[in-house]
C-alpha positions as CSV (number, residue, x, y, z in Angstrom):
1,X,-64.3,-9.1,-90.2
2,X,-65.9,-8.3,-86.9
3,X,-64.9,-9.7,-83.7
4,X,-66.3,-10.3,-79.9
5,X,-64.9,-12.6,-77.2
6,X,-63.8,-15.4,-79.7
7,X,-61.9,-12.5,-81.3
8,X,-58.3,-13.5,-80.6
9,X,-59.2,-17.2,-81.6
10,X,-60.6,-16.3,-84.9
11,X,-57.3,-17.1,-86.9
12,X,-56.1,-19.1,-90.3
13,X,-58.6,-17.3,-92.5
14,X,-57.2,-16.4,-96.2
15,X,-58.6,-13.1,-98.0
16,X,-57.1,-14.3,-101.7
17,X,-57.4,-12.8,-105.6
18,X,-59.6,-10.5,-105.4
19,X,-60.2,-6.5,-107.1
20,X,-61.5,-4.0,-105.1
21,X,-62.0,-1.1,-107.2
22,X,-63.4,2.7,-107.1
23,X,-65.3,2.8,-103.4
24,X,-65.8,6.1,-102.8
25,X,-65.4,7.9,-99.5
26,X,-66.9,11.7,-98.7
27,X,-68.0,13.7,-95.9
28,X,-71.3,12.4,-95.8
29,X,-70.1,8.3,-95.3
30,X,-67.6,9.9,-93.1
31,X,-70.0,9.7,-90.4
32,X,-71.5,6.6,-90.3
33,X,-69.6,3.6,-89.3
34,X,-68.1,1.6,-91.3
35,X,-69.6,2.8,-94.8
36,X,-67.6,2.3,-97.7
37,X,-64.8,2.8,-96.1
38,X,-61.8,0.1,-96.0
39,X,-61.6,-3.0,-98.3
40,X,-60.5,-5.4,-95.8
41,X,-61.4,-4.3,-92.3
42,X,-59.8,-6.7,-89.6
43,X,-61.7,-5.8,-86.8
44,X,-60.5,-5.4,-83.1
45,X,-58.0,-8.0,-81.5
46,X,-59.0,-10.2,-84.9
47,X,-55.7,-11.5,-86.1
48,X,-54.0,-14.3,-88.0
49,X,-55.7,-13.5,-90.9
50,X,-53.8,-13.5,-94.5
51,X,-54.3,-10.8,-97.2
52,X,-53.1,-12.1,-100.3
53,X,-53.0,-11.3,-104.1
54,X,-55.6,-8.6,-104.0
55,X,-55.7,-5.7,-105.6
56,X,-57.2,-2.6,-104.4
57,X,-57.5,0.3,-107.1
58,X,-58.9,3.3,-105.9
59,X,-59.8,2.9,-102.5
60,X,-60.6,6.7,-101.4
61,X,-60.4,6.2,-97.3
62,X,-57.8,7.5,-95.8
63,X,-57.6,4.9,-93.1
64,X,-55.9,2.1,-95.0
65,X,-57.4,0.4,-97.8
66,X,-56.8,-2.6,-95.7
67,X,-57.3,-2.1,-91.7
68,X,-56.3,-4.1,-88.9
69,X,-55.4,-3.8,-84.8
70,X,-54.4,-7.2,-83.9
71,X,-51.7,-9.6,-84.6
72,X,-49.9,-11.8,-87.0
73,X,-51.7,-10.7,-89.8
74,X,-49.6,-11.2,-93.1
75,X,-50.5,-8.7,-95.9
76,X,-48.3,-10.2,-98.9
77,X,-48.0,-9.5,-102.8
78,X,-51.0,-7.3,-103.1
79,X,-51.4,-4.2,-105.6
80,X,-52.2,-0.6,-104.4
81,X,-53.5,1.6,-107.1
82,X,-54.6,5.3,-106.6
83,X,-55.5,4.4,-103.2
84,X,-55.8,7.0,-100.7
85,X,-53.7,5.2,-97.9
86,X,-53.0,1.4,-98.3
87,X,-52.0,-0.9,-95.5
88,X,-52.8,0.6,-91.6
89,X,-51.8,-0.9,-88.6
90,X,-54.3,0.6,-85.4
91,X,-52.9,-0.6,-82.1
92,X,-57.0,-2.3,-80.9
93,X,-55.2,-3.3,-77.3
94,X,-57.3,-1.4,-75.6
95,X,-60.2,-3.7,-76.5
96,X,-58.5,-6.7,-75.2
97,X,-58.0,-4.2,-72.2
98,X,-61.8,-4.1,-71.6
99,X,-62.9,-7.3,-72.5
100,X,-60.2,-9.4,-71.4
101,X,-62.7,-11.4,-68.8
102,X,-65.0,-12.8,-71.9
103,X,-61.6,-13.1,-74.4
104,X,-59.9,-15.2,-71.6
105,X,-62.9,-17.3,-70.9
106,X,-63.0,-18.5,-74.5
107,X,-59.3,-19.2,-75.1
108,X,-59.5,-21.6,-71.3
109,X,-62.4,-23.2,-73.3
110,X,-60.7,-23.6,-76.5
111,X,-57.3,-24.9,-74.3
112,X,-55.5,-22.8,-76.7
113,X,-52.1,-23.8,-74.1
114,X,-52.8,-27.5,-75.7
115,X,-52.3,-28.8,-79.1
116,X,-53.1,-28.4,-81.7
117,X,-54.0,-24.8,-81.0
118,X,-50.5,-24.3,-79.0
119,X,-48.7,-25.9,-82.4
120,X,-50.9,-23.7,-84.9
121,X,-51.4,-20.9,-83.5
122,X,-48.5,-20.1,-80.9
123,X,-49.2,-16.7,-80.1
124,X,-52.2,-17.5,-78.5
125,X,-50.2,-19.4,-75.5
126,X,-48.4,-16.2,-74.6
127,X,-50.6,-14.3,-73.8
128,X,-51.9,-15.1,-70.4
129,X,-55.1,-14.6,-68.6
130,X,-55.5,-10.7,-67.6
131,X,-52.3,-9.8,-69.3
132,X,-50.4,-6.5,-68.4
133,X,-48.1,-6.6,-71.6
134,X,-50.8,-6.0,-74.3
135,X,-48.2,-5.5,-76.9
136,X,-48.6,-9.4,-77.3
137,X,-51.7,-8.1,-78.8
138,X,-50.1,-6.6,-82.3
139,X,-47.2,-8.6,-82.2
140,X,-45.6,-10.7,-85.4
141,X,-48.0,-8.6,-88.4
142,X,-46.2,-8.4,-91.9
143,X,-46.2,-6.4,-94.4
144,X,-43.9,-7.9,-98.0
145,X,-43.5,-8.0,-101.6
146,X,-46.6,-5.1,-101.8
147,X,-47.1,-2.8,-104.5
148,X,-48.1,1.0,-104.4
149,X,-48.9,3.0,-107.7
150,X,-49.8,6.6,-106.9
151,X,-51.0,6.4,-103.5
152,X,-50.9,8.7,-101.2
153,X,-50.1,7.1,-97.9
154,X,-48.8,3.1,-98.1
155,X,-47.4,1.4,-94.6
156,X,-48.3,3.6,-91.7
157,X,-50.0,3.2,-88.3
158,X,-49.6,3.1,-84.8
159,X,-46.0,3.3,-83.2
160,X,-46.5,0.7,-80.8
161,X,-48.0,-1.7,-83.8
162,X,-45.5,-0.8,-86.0
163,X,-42.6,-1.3,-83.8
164,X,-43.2,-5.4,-83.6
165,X,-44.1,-5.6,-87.6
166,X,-42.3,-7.4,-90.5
167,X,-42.3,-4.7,-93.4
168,X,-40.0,-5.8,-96.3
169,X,-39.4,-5.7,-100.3
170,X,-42.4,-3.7,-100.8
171,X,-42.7,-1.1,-104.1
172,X,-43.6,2.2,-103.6
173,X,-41.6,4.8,-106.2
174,X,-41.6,3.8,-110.2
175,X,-43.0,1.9,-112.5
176,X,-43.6,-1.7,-111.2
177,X,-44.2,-3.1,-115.1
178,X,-47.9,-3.9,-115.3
179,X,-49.5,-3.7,-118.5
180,X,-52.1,-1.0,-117.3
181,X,-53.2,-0.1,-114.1
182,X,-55.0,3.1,-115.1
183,X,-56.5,1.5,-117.7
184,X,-58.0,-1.4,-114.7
185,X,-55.1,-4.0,-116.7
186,X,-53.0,-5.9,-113.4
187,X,-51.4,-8.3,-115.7
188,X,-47.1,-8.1,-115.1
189,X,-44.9,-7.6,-117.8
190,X,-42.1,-9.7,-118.5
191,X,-39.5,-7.8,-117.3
192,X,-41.3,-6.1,-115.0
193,X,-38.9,-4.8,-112.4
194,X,-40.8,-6.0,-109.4
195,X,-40.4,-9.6,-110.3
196,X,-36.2,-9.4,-108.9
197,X,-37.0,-5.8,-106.5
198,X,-39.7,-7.8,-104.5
199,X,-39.9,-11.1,-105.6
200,X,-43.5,-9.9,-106.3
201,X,-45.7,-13.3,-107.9
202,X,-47.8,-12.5,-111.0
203,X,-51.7,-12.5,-110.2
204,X,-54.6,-14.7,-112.0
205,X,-55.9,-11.0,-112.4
206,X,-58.2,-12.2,-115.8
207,X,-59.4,-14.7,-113.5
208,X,-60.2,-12.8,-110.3
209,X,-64.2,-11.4,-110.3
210,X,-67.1,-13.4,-110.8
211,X,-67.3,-16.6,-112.2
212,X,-69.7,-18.8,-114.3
213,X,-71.9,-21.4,-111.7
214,X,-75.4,-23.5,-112.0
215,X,-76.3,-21.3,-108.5
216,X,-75.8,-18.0,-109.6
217,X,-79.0,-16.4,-111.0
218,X,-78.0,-14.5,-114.3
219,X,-74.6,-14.7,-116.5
220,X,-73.1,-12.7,-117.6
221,X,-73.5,-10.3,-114.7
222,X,-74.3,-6.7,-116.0
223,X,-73.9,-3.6,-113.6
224,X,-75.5,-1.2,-115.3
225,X,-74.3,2.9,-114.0
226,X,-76.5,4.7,-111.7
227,X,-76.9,0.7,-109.9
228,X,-75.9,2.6,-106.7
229,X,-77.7,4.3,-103.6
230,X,-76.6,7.9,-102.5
231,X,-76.5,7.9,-98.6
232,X,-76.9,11.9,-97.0
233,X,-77.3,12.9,-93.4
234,X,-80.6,14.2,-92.6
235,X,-79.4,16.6,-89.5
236,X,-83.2,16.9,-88.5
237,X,-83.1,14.2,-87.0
238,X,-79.7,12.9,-85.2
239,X,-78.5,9.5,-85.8
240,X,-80.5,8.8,-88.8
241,X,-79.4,8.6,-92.7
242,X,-82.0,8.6,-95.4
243,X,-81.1,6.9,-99.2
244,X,-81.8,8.4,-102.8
């Protein structure tokens, strides 16, 4: 979810049951931008945005399996399995810091002091034209009722973003009580303990993935192994990647 100077305006979307599984991360994609890297990246001063009932099963980037720099974004009831890191908060200030003129221009034009933008999205209104406090920028993010199964890293991130966050009820040491996780199975047991811990809500997980439609050109959808491009640096000639 990239951002320019509508950025701080681009609010109310809803990333909702889905299963990111197995992208891989090595020292090769390391060093090209953005490449298999995060499953949600939130990028810049993007904020408002809503993470919820996902889950994210081997995720090998050690910058969050979900990313984000900007505010009020709500990360709720999602499942972290054998992630390398799971939920980062990056303090993107700096880019409101640079590109405040065009960011500013765009929020006078939306009259984001006015309703209904001042009623829906309040944040907005505090943060005034050229602001000096650019902690209004990561301000009112939450993190609650998440789940971590043998991750190595969970809720981290910048001090500055992580001193104005919401983190609550989330699950990092234990069993939680799903049927299977290693075995790719999301579905909760009955008395799974997460239910009272976190007040975590069950996921649709047999019904997240694809889905039968007129549009869609084949079903069912096969992925057959080896379906995949290898991607290696070819130092000869800087700044270029060739595929195999």
């Amino acid at each position: 979810m990239y951002g320019d100077v509508a950025a701080l305006a681009e609010r109310g979307n809803v990333v909702r049951y889905n299963y990111w599984h197995h992208q891989p991360h090595n020292e090769t994609l390391g060093e090209f931008h953005c490449v298999c890297h995060m499953g949600i990246y939130i990028d810049n001063v993007n904020g408002g945005v809503t993470v919820y009932g996902n889950v994210f099963s081997r995720i090998d980037v050690d910058v969050g399996a979900v990313f984000f720099g900007g505010s009020d974004n709500i990360v709720e009831n999602n499942v972290f399995h054998r992630c390398r890191a799971g939920i980062y908060m990056d303090d993107r200030s700096w880019v409101y810091q640079k590109a405040f003129k065009g960011i500013d221009a765009y929020m006078a034009e939306m009259k984001v002091t006015e309703p209904p933008w001042s009623v829906r999205y309040p944040r907005l209104a505090t943060i005034k034209p050229k602001t000096e406090d650019l902690t209004l920028i990561v301000r009112g993010n939450v993190a609650a009722r998440n789940v971590a199964i043998d991750c190595g890293k969970f809720i981290y991130g910048r001090p500055v973003t992580l001193r104005y966050v919401r983190i609550e009820r989330n699950w990092e040491e234990g069993d939680p009580g799903f049927f299977d996780p290693d075995g790719g199975d999301f579905r909760l047991k009955p008395d799974a303990p997460v239910r009272a811990d976190c007040l975590f809500e069950p996921l649709p997980f047999t019904e997240m993935g694809l889905y039968r439609d007129a549009l869609r050109a084949s079903w069912p959808v096969h992925h057959p192994s080896g379906n995949y491009e290898t991607l290696y640096r070819d130092r000869s000639k800087p700044g270029k990647a060739k595929s195999k």
